[in-house]
N, C-alpha and C positions, 0 to 999 in steps of 0.2 A: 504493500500500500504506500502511495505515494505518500509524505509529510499532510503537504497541501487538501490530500481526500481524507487526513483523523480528523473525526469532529473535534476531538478533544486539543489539539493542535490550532487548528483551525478559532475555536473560539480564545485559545489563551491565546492568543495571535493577536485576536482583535481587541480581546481588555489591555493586554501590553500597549497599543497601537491608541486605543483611548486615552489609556493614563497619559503616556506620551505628549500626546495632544494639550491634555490637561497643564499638564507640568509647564509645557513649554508658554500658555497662558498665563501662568503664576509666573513665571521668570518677566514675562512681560509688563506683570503689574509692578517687579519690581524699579522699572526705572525711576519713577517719581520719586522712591527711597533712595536709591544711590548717588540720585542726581540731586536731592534735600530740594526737590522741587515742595512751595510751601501748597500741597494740598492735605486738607484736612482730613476727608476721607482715604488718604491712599493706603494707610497701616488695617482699617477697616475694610476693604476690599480686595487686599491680598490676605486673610484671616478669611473671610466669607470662603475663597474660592478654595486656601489651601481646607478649609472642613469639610468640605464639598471633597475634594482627593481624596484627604486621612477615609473617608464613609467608603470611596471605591476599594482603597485598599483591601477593606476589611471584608467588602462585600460581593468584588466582582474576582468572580471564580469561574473554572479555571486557570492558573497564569503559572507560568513556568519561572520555579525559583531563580535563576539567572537574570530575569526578566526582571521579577519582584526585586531581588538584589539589588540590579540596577539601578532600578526607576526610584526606588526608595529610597536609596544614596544620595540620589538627586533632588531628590523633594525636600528629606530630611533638612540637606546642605542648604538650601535657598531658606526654608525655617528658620535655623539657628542664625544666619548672616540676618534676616528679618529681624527674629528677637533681640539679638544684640543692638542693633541699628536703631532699635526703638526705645529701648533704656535709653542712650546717649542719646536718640532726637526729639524726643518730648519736649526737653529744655529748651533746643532750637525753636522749635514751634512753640511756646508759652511765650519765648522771648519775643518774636516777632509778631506774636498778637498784642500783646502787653505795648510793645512800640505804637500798633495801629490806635488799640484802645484808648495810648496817651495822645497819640494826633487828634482823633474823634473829639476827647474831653476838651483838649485847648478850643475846638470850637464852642462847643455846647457852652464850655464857663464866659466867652467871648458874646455868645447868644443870652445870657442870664440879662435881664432887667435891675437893674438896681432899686432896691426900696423907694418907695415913692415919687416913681418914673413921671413927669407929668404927662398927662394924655395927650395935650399939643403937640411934644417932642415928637413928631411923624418923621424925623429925619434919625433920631436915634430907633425906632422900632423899626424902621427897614433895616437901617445896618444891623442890628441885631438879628432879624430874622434873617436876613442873607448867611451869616454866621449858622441859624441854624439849620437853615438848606444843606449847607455846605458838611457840617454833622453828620446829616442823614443821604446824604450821597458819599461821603465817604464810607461808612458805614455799609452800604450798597455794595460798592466798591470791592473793600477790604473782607467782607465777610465770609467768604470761603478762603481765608487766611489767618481766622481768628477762633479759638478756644471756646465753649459753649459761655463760659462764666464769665468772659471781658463779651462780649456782645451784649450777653443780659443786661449788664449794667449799662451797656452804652443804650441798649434800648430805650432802658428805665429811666436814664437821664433824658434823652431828648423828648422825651415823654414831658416829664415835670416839665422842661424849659418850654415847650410848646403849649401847655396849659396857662401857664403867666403871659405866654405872647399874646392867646387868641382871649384872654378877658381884657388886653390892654387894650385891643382894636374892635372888643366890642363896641363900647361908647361912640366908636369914632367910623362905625361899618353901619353904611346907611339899609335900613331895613329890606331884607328880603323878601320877596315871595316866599309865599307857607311851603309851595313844593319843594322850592331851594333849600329852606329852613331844615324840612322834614328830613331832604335828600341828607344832610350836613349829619343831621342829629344822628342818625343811621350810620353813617361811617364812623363818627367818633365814638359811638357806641359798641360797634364792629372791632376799632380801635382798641379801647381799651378790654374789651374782653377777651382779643388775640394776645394784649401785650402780658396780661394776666397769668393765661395759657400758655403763653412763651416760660411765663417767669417759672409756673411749675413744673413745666418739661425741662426746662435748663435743672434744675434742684435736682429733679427722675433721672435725669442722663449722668449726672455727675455721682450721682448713689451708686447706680448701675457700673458705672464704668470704676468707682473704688473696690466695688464688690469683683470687680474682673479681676483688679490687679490681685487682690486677694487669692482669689482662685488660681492665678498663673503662680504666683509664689509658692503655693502648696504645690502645684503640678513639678514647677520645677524642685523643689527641694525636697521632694517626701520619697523617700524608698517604698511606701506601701502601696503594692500593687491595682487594691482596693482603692484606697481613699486616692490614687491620683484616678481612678475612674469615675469615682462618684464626682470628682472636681471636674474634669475633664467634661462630662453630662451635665453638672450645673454651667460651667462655662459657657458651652452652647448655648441653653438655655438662656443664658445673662449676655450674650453676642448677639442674638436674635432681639431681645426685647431694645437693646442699644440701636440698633440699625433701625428696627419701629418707629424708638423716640427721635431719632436722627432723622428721619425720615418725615416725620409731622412736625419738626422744627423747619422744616428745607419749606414745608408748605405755610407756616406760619411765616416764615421770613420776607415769603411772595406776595403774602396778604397782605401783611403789616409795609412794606414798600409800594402795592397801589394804593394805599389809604391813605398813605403820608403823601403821595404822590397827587393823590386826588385833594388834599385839603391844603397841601400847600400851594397849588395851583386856582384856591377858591380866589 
């Protein structure tokens, strides 16, 4: 019988040939790490794919030990160069959110009103509002460059600073139509209960992703065969729900940028 006509040949052939495939997609994801390109998601989506692997390993059968050897040599290798790469670039990444975070705040404190602003002063509330435009477009900008916890706060600030703006220009914003009115009330409405929503999905993401590191520390330091499986199953578990929360902040960040977008343009 020829190799090519064993089934059994035949289909380790083709899980070899998959994995293959697979691995050589995780190598890919690692550029953005090697290259400290600043994306946020990229240590999140080389993890998604390699658990996606580790599951073939375990489960696609047939596959010829040479093969297994191989390919797992190789997967393992891009792992380990992963996890070291991410101990030492966390810091990176904090650092240069923390930078955007400080650019963002010089505006917004540039946008703050001073106590008893007079209402006339129409030439100091534009320049401050243009400051706080400026905030929230940076903020736009930079924010697939920044850490969940320096965004919240810059949220949170242009928020406050944008509430003293739009009572200064009440007195002085000649009265609306009811539809315009209602239109208004609806977004900032929309507004504040996304930025709400922001704040305790940011608090959800940063539990979840403390309880991660947790879990990789026992994975990595524990001899016992057991409890790195049970860590290894909650991990997933605590991977998944991070990628959720990450996932309905991507959509609140879109919200909350037409609403600011729609009211600063009122």
């Amino acid at each position: 019988m020829k190799p090519e006509d064993d089934p059994w040949l035949k289909e380790a052939h083709a899980n070899a040939e998959l994995l293959d495939r697979q691995i050589k997609k995780l190598t890919s994801l690692t550029g953005p790490i090697r290259s400290d390109l600043p994306v946020v998601t990229k240590y999140q989506d080389f993890w998604t794919l390699a658990k996606s692997i580790s599951t073939l390993f375990r489960e696609r059968k047939p596959l010829a030990r040479n093969d297994r050897d191989l390919l797992w040599k190789q997967f393992n290798a891009l792992c380990c160069e992963v996890k070291e790469h991410q101990k030492t670039g966390y810091g990176t990444l904090e650092t240069l959110s923390k930078n955007h975070a400080d650019e963002i705040q010089k505006q917004v404190d540039l946008a703050r009103l001073p106590a008893g602003t007079p209402i006339e002063d129409i030439h100091m509330l534009l320049e401050r509002g243009h400051a706080l435009k400026n905030a929230a477009d940076l903020l736009a900008k930079f924010k697939h460059e920044m850490i969940a916890k320096h965004k919240k706060t810059c949220f949170e600030h242009i928020q406050e600073v944008r509430r003293t703006h739009d009572a200064a220009w009440a007195p002085l914003t000649p009265e609306k139509p009811p539809q315009k009115m209602a239109f208004e009330l609806r977004v900032r409405k929309n507004l504040e209960t996304n930025y709400e929503r922001y704040r305790k999905a940011s608090a959800a993401l940063e539990n979840f992703q403390a309880g991660a590191a947790q879990l990789r520390s026992i994975i990595d330091g524990c001899g016992n065969t057991g409890e790195i499986a049970q860590a290894t199953a909650r991990l997933a578990e605590t991977q998944a729900r991070i990628r959720d929360i990450a996932a309905g902040m991507r959509k609140l960040e879109m919200w909350i940028e037409e609403d600011e977008r729609t009211l600063g343009g009122k």
